[in-house]
N, CA, C and O atoms as a GROMACS GRO file, in nm:
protein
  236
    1UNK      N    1   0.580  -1.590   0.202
    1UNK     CA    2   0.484  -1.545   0.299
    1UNK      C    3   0.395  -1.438   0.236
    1UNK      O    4   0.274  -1.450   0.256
    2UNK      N    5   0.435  -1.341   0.166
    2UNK     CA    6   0.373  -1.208   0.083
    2UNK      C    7   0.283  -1.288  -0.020
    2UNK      O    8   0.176  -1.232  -0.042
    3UNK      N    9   0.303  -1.400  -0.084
    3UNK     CA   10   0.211  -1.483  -0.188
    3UNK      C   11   0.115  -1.540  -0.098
    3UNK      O   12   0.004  -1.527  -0.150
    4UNK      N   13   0.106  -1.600   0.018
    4UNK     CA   14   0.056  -1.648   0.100
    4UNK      C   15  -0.043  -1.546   0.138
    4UNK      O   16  -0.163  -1.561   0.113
    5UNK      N   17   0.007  -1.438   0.200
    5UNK     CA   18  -0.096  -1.334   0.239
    5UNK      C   19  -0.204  -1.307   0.103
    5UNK      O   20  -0.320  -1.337   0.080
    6UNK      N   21  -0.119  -1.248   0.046
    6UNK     CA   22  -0.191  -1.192  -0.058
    6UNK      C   23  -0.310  -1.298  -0.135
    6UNK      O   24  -0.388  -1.259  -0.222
    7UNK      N   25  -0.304  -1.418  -0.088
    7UNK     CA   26  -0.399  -1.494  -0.157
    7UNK      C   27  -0.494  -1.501  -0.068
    7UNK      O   28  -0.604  -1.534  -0.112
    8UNK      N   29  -0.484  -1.478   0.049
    8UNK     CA   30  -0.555  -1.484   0.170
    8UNK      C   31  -0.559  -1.664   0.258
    8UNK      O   32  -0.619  -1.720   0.350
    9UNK      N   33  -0.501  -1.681   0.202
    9UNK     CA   34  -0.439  -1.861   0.290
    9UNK      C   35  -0.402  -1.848   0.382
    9UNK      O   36  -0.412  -1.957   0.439
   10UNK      N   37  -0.347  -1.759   0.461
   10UNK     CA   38  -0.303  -1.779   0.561
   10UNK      C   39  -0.388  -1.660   0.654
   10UNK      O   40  -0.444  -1.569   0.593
   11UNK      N   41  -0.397  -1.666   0.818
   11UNK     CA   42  -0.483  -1.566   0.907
   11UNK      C   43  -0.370  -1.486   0.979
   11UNK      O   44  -0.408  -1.393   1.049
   12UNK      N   45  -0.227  -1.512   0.972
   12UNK     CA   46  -0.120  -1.508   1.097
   12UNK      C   47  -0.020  -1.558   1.036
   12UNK      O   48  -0.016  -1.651   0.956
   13UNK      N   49   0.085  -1.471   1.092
   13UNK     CA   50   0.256  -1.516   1.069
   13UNK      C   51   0.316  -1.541   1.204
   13UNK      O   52   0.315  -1.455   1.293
   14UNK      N   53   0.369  -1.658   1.218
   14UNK     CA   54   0.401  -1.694   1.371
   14UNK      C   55   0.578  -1.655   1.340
   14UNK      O   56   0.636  -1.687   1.237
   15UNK      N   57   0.623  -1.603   1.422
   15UNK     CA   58   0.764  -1.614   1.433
   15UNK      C   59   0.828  -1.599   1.573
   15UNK      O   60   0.766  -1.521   1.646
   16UNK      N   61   0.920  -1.645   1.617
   16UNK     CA   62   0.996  -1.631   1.747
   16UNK      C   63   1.062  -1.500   1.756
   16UNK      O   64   1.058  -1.466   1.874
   17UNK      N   65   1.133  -1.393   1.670
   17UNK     CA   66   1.208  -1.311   1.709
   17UNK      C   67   1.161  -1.189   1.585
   17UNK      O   68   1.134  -1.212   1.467
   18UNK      N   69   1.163  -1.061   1.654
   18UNK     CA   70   1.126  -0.986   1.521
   18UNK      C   71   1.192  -0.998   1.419
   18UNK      O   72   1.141  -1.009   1.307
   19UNK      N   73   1.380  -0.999   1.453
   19UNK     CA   74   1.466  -1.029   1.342
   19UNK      C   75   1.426  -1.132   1.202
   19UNK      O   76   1.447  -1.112   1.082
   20UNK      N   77   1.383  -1.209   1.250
   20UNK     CA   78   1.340  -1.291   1.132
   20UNK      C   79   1.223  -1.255   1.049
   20UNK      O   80   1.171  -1.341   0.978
   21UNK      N   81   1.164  -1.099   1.056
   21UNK     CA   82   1.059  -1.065   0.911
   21UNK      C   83   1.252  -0.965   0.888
   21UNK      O   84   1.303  -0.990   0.779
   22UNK      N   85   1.320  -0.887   0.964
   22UNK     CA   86   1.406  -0.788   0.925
   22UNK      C   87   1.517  -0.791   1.023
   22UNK      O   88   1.490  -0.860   1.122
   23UNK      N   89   1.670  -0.720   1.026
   23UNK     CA   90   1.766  -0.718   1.128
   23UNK      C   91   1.747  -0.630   1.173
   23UNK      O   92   1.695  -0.544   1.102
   24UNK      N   93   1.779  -0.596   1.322
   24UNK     CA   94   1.771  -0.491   1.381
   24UNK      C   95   1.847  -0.382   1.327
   24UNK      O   96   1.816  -0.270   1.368
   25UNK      N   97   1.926  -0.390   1.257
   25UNK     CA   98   1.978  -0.269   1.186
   25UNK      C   99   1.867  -0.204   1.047
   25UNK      O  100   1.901  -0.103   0.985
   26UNK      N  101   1.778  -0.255   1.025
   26UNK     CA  102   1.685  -0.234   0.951
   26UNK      C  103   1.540  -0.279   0.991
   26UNK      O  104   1.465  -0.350   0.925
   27UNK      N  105   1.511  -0.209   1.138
   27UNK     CA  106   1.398  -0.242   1.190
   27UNK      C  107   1.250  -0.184   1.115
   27UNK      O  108   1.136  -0.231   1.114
   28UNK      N  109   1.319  -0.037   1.042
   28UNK     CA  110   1.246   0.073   1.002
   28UNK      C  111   1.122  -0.074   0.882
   28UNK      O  112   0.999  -0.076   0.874
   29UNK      N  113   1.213  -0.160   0.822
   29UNK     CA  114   1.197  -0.283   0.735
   29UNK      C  115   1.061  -0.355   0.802
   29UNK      O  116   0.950  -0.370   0.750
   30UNK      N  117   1.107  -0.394   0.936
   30UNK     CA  118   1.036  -0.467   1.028
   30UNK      C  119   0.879  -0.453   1.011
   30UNK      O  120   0.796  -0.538   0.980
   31UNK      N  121   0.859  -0.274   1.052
   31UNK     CA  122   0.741  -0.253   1.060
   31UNK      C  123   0.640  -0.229   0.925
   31UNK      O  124   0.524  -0.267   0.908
   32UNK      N  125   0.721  -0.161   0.846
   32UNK     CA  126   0.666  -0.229   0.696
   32UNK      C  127   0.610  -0.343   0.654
   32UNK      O  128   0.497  -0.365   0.612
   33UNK      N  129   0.703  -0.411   0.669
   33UNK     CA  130   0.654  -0.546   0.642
   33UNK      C  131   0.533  -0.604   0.723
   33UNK      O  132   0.422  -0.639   0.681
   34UNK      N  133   0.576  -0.605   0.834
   34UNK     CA  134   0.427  -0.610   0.991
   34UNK      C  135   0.331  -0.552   0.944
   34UNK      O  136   0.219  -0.604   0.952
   35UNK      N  137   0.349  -0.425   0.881
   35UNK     CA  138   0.157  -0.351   0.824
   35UNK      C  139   0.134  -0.447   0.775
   35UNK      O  140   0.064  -0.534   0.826
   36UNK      N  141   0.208  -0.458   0.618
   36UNK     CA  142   0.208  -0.514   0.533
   36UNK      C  143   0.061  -0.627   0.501
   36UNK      O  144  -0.050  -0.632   0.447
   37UNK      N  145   0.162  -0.705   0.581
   37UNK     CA  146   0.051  -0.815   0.644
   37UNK      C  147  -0.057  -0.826   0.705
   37UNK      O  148  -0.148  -0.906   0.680
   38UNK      N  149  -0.052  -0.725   0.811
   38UNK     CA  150  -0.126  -0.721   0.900
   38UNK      C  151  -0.280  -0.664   0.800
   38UNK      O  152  -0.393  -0.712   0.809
   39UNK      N  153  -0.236  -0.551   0.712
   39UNK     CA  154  -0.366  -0.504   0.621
   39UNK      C  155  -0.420  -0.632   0.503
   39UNK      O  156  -0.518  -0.640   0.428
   40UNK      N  157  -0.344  -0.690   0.523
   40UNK     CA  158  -0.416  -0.835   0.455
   40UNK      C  159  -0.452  -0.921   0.522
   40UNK      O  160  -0.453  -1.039   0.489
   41UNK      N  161  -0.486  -0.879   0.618
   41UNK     CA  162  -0.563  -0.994   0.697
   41UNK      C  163  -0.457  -1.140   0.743
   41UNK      O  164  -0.498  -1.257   0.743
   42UNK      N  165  -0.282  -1.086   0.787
   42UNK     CA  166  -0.247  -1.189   0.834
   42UNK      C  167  -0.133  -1.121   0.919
   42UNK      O  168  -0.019  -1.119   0.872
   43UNK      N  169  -0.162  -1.055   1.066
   43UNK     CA  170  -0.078  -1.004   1.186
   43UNK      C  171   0.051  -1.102   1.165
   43UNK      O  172   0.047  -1.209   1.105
   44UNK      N  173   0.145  -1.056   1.215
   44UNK     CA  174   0.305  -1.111   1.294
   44UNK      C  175   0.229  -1.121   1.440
   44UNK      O  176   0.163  -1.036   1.499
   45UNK      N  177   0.270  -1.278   1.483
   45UNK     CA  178   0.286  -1.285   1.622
   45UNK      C  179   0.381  -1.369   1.639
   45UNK      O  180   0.406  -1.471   1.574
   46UNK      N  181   0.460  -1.303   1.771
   46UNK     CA  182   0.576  -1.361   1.838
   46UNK      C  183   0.555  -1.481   1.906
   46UNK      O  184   0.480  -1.457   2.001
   47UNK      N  185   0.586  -1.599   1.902
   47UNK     CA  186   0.625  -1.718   1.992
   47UNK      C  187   0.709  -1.706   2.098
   47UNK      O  188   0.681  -1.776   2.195
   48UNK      N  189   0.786  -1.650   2.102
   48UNK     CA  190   0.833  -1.624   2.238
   48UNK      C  191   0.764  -1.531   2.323
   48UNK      O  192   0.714  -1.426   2.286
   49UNK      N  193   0.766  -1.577   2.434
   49UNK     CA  194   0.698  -1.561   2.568
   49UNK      C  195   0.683  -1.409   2.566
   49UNK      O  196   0.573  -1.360   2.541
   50UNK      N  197   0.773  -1.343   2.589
   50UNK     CA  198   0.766  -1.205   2.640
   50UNK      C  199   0.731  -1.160   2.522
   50UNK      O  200   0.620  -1.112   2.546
   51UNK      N  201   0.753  -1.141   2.401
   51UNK     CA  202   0.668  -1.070   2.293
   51UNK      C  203   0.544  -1.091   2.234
   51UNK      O  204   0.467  -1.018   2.172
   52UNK      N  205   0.542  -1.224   2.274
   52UNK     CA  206   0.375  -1.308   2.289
   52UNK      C  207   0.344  -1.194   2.351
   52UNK      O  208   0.311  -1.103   2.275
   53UNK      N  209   0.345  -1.169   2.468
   53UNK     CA  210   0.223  -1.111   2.576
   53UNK      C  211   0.181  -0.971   2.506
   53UNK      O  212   0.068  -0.923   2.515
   54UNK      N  213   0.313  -0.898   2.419
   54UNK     CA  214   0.290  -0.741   2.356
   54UNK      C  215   0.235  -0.787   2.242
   54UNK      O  216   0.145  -0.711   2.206
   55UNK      N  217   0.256  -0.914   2.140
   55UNK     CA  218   0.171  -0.893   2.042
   55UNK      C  219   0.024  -0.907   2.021
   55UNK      O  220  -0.055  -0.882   1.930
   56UNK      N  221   0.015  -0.975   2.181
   56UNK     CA  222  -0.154  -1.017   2.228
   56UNK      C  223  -0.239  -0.862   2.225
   56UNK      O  224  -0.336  -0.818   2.162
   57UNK      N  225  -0.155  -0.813   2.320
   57UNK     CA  226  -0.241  -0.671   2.383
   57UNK      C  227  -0.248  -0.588   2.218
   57UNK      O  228  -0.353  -0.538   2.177
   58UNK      N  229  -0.143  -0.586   2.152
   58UNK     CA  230  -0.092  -0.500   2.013
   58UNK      C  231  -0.234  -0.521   1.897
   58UNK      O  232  -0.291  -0.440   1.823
   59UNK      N  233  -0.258  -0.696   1.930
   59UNK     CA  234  -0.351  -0.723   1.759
   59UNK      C  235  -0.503  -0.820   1.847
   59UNK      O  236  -0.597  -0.862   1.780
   0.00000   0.00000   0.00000
């Protein structure tokens, strides 16, 4: 996904649960990674319903 961004191929990272960029025991991970991307021109958005609606209002 980080080769992906960084080449600029991709606009968006779709995923269902935050756990899957990091575990909740290493959320601090999570949001790192979420800039990460996000400053390359490719946001985390959630597929599931209820975090859909926060990553809408969020990006």
């Amino acid at each position: 996904v980080r080769h992906l961004a960084r080449s600029g191929r991709i606009t968006a990272v779709l995923v269902r649960w935050p756990s899957a960029i990091a575990p909740e025991s290493a959320c601090e991970l999570r949001h790192r990674e979420a800039a990460w991307l996000r400053d390359r021109g490719a946001p985390v958005r959630y597929t599931w319903a209820p975090l859909s609606a926060r990553s809408a209002r969020v990006g």
